[in-house]
C-alpha positions as CSV (number, residue, x, y, z in Angstrom):
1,X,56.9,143.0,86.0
2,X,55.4,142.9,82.4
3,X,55.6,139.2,80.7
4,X,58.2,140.5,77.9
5,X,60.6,141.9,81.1
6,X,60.3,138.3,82.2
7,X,61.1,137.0,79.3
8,X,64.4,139.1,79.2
9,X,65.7,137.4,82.4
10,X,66.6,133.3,82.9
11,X,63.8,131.4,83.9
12,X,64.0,131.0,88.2
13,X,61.3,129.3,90.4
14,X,58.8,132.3,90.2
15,X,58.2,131.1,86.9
16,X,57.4,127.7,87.7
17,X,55.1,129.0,90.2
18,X,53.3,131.5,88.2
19,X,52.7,128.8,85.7
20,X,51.8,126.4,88.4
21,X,49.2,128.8,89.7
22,X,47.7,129.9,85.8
23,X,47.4,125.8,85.0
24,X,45.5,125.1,88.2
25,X,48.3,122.7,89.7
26,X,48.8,121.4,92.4
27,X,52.6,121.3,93.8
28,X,52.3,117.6,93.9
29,X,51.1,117.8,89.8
30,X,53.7,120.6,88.7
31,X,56.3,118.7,90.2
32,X,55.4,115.4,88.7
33,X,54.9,117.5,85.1
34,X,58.1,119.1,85.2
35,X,60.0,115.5,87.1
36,X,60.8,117.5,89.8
37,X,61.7,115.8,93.3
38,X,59.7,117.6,96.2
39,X,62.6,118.3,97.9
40,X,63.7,119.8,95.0
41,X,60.7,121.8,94.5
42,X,61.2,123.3,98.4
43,X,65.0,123.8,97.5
44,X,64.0,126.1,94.7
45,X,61.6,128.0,96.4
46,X,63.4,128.5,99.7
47,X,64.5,131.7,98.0
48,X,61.6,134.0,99.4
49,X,61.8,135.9,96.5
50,X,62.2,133.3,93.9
51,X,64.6,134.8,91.5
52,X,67.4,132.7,91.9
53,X,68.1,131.5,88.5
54,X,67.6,128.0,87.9
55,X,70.6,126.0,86.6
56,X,68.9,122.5,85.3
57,X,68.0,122.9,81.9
58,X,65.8,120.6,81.4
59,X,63.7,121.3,83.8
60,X,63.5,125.0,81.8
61,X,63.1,123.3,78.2
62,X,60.0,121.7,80.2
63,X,58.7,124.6,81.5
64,X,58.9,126.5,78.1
65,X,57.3,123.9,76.2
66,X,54.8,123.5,78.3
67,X,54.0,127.5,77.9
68,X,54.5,127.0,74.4
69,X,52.7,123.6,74.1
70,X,50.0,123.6,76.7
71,X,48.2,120.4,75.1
72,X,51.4,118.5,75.7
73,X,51.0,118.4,79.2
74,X,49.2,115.3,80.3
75,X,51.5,112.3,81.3
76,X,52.4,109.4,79.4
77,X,55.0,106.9,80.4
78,X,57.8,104.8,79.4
79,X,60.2,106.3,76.6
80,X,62.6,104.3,75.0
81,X,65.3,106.9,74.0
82,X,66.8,104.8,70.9
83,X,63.4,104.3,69.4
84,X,62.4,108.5,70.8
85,X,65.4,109.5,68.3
86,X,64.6,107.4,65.6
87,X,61.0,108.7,65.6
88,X,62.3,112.4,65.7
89,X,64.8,111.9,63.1
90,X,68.1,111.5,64.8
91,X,71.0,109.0,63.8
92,X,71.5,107.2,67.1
93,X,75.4,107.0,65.4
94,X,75.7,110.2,63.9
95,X,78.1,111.9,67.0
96,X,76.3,115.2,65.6
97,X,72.8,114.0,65.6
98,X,74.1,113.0,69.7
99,X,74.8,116.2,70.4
100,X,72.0,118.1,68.8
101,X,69.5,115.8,70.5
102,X,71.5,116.1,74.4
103,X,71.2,120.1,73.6
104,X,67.7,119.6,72.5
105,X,66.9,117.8,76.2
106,X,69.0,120.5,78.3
107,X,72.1,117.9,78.4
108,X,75.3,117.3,77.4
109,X,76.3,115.6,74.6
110,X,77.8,112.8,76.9
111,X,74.3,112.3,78.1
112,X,73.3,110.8,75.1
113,X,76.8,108.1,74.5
114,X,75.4,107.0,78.0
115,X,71.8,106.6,77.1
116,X,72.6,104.8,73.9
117,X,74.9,102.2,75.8
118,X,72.3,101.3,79.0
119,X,75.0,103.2,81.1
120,X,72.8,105.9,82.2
121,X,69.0,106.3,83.1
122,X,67.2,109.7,82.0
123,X,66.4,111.8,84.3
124,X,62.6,113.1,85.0
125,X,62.8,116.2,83.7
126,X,64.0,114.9,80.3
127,X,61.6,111.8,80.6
128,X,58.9,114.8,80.7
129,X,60.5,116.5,77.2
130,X,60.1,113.7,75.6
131,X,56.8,112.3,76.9
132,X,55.6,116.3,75.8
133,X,56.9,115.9,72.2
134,X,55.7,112.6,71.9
135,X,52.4,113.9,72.1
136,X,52.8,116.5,69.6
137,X,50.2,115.7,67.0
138,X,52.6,116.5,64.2
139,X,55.2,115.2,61.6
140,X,58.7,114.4,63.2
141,X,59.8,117.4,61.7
142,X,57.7,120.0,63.2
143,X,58.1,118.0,66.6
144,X,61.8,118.4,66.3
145,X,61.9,121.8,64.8
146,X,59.4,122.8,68.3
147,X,61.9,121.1,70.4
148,X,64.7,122.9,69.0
149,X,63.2,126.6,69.4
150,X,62.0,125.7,72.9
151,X,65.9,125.0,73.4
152,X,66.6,127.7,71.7
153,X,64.7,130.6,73.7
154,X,65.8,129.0,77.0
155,X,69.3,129.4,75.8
156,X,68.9,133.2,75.0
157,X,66.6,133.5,78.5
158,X,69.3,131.8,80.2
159,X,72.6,133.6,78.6
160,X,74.1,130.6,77.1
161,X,76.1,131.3,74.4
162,X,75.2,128.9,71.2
163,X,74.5,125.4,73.0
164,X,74.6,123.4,69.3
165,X,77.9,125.3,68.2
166,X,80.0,124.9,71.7
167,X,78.1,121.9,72.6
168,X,77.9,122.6,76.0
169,X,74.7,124.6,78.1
170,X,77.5,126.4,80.6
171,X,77.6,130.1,80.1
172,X,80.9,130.7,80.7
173,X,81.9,129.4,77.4
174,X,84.4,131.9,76.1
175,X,84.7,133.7,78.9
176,X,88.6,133.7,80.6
């Protein structure tokens, strides 16, 4: 299968290993890249085929920005999501700028009311968006605007209608 038929179906484990395998990673490495648990991991790739489409978003924001944004890849540590928003341009208070920036991360806008009251931890795969565009060597703007394509193609890939205008990443919006 050519890359642009890939690219017409949602992202499933085959992709994470084909990227694996092109970046040189170890399963241990992609795993801790992607903040993916092992078990996990062998979850996803119990399907002998791989093709089962996977259904955590973030984890395919990740993977696309990483494909996107190879020189983002190297870990970093310890984001403070308030402060992350800030720096990306995001009113913390701004209900709208909460949703966009849950959609941006491969969440629901809910996500981000629990993150801004301490009621809620992040999990890795989101830890690893941010820690990506952190890195960015850009202007908030570009950084967000990156983030928000990335979101954007997995959403198409992944047959979600619109995530920023039904504020939701399920696919059966719409749909009786």
């Amino acid at each position: 299968m050519t890359t642009k038929e890939n690219s017409l179906l949602p992202y499933r484990p085959v992709d994470i290993e084909i990227w694996r395998t092109k970046n040189g990673l170890t399963i241990s490495m992609a795993c801790e890249l992607l903040g993916l648990q092992r078990a996990k991991w062998a979850e996803m790739m119990q399907d002998k085929e791989r093709v089962l489409p996977i259904k955590d978003m973030a984890v395919c924001i990740m993977l696309q920005f990483y494909e996107d944004y190879p020189e983002t890849m190297p870990i970093n540590r310890v984001i403070k999501v308030m402060e992350y928003m800030r720096e990306l341009g995001y009113n913390p208070d701004d209900p709208t700028d909460k949703k966009e920036f849950a959609i941006d991360h491969g969440r629901e806008p809910a996500a981000t009311y629990r993150w801004k009251n301490d009621e809620g931890r992040v999990s890795k795969p989101v830890a690893r968006i941010m820690e990506a565009v952190s890195r960015m060597d850009s202007s908030w703007k570009k950084r967000r605007a990156a983030l928000r394509a990335t979101a954007d193609k997995v959403a198409k890939r992944n047959n979600v209608p619109n995530p920023y205008k039904t504020g939701t990443w399920s696919s059966d919006q719409g749909e009786s």
